[in-house]
C-alpha positions as CSV (number, residue, x, y, z in Angstrom):
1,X,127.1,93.5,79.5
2,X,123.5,93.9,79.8
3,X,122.5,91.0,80.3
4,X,124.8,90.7,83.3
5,X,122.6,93.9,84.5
6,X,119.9,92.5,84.3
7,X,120.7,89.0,86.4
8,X,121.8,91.3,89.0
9,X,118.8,93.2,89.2
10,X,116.7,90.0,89.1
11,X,118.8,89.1,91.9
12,X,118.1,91.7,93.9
13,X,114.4,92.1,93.2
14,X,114.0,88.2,94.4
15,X,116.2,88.8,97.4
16,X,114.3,92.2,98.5
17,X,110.8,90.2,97.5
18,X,111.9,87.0,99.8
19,X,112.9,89.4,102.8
20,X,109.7,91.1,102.7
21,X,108.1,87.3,102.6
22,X,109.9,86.6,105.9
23,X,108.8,89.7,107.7
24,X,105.4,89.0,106.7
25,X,105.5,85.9,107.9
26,X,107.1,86.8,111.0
27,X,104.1,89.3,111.9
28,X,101.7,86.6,111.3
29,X,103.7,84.1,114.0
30,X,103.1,86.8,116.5
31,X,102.8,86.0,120.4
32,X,99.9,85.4,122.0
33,X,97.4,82.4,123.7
34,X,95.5,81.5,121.4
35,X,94.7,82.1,117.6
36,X,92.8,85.3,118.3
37,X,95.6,86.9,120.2
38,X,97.3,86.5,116.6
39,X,94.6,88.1,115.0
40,X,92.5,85.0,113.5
41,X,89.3,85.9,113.5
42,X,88.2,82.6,113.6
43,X,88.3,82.2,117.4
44,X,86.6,85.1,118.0
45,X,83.9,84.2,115.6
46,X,83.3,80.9,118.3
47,X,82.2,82.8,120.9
48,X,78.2,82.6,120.5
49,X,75.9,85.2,121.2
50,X,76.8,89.1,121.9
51,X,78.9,90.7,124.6
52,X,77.1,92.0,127.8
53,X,76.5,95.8,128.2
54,X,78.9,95.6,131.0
55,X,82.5,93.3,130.7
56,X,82.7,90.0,132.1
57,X,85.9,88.1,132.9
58,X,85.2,85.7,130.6
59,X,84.5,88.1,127.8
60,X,88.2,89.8,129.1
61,X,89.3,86.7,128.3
62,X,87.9,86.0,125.1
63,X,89.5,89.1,123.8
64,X,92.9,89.0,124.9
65,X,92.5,85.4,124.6
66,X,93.8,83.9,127.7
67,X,92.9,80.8,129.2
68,X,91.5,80.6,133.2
69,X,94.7,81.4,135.5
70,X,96.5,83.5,133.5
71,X,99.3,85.1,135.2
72,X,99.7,89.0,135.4
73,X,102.5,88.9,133.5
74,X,100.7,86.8,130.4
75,X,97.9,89.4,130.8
76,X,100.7,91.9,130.4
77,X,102.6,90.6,127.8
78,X,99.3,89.5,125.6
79,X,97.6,92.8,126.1
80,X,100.6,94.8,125.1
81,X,101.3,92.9,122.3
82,X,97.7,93.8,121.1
83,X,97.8,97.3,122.1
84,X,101.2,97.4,119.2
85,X,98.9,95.9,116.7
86,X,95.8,97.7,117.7
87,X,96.7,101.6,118.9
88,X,94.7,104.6,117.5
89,X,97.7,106.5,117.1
90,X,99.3,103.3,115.1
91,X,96.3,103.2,112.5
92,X,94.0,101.2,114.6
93,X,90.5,101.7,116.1
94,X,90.3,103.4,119.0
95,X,87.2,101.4,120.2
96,X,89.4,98.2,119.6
97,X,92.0,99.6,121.9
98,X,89.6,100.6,124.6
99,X,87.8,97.5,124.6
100,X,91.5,95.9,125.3
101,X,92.1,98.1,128.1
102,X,89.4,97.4,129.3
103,X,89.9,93.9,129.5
104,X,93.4,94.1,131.0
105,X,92.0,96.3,133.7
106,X,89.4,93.7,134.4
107,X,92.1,90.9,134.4
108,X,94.2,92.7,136.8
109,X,92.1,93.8,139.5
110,X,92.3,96.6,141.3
111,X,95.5,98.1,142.1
């Protein structure tokens, strides 16, 4: 009988493991444009040199990672998506998240 006990619990314990596998992985195959977006450092690490005092569009860009021509509504989408990952009140760094309103507000225009 205990035996049986214990294949169940093994059971279990491998189902619960291979759910919280899939939600990992699910987080990681966030969306966004580009690998950065997704939170690969990687691509951020290609951009060469610092940032200016003030924000450019291309340095907007580069953090919400967008390509030229993005629509309003990628910029929308993409900076949301960060701002989940990213918000102060969520564990993240408030400089990070006023560096990506920043570059939304940049990206948009003026209203």
């Amino acid at each position: 009988m205990s035996h049986l006990l214990a294949i169940g619990v093994a059971t279990v314990s491998g189902l619960y493991a291979a759910r919280v596998g899939l939600r990992v992985f699910q987080r990681m195959n966030t969306s966004g444009a580009h690998n950065f977006a997704k939170g690969d450092p990687k691509e951020f690490m290609n951009h060469l040199g610092s940032f200016d005092e003030r924000m450019t569009v291309e340095e907007a860009r580069l953090i919400l990672g967008l390509e030229p021509g993005a629509t309003k509504d990628d910029i929308k989408k993409t900076h949301r998506a960060l701002m989940m990952r990213n918000h102060a009140d969520q564990g993240g760094s408030p400089y990070l998240s006023s560096k990506i309103n920043e570059a939304k507000e940049i990206l948009m225009g003026p209203k």
